[in-house]
C-alpha positions, 0 to 999 in steps of 0.5 A: 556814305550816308543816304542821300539822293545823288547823280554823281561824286560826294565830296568830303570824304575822310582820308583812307589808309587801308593799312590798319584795317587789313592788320585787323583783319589778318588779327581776327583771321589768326585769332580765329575770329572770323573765318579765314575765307571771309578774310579773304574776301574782306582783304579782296574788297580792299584791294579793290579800294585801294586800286581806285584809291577810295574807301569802302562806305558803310555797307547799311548805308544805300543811296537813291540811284537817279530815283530809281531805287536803292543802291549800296556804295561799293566804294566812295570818292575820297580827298578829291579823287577824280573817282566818284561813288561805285556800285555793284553791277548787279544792284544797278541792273536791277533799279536801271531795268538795264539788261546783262547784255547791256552791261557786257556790251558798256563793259566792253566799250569801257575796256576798248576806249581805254586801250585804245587810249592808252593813257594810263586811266583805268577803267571805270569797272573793276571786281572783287572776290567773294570766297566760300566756306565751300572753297567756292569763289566769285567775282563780284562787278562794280562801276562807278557812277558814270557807267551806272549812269549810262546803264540807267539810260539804256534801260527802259526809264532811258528816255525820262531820265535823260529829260530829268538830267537836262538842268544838271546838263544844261548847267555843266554845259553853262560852267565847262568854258565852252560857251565862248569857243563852240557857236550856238552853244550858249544859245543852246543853252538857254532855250529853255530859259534862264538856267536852273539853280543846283538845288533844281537841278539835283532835285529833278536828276534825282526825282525819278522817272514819273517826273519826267512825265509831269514835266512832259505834260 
């Protein structure tokens, strides 16, 4: 995944097979090459991507979440995934300034809404495990973009980040086939003037929050 602002799924991705990397793994685990807790952890993430079919990016790599800071990918949408980019919980908290609670609470929802429905799509968070050389482990949470993008609106750039989403909604809004079925909603969308082209629309989702301050003023 290459470093590049974004709001949502990257497209294009190569095709993933897991296959060959945990035969690597489990090669330079017995060969002694690495350290078999270390293994585990490298078997665990891919575990983790293979559940979400989606790749692991290059860990170096970092995206601009939303312009509010550096984040690393924790997995990658591939060959049309309906799943988009993840990332770990921890990063996100830090760029969004949304809380713990805040994600223990959107987590929660996500894992209600999901048996309720009961319709077979996973929810959008899940973990891996980290192992120590001290026999110690942990888990580490990940999400994907959309529960990223929910934490950002709950912390307290919420309101300006919304503002600067309204072209990429407002063009959602205009492409969703809606406008013909729900009155007033082509209106709607238009209030503001004649719709923002994609280049804007990304350009403002991802400009930050002193953005939403000049468009204010």
């Amino acid at each position: 995944m290459v470093t590049q602002p974004s709001t949502g799924p990257q497209q294009d991705q190569p095709a993933w097979n897991s296959t060959a990397y945990r035969a690597r793994i489990r090669r330079d685990r017995d060969t002694g090459r690495i350290p078999r807790y270390q293994a585990r952890t490298a078997l665990s993430a891919l575990d983790l991507a293979d559940r979400h079919r989606a790749a692991l990016p290059d860990p170096t790599q970092t995206i601009d979440f939303l312009g509010l800071g550096p984040v690393r990918g924790a997995l990658s949408e591939i060959d049309g995934s309906q799943y988009g980019d993840w990332y770990f919980v921890h990063e996100l908290l830090v760029v969004t300034g949304a809380t713990a609670e805040d994600w223990f609470r959107l987590r929660d929802e996500e894992h209600r809404e999901c048996v309720e429905a009961d319709d077979g799509i996973p929810p959008r968070f899940d973990e891996y495990t980290v192992y120590n050389a001290d026999g110690t482990r942990h888990q580490v949470p990940v999400c994907n973009w959309q529960l990223g993008l929910l934490l950002a609106l709950d912390g307290p750039w919420g309101k300006e980040i919304s503002h600067n989403l309204t072209p990429a909604f407002r063009r959602a809004a205009a492409n969703s086939g809606l406008t013909g079925l729900i009155p007033g909603l082509d209106a709607t969308i238009h209030s503001d003037g004649p719709l923002p082209s994609a280049e804007v629309a990304r350009h403002q989702a991802s400009a930050g929050p002193l953005a939403a301050f000049k468009g204010n003023s």
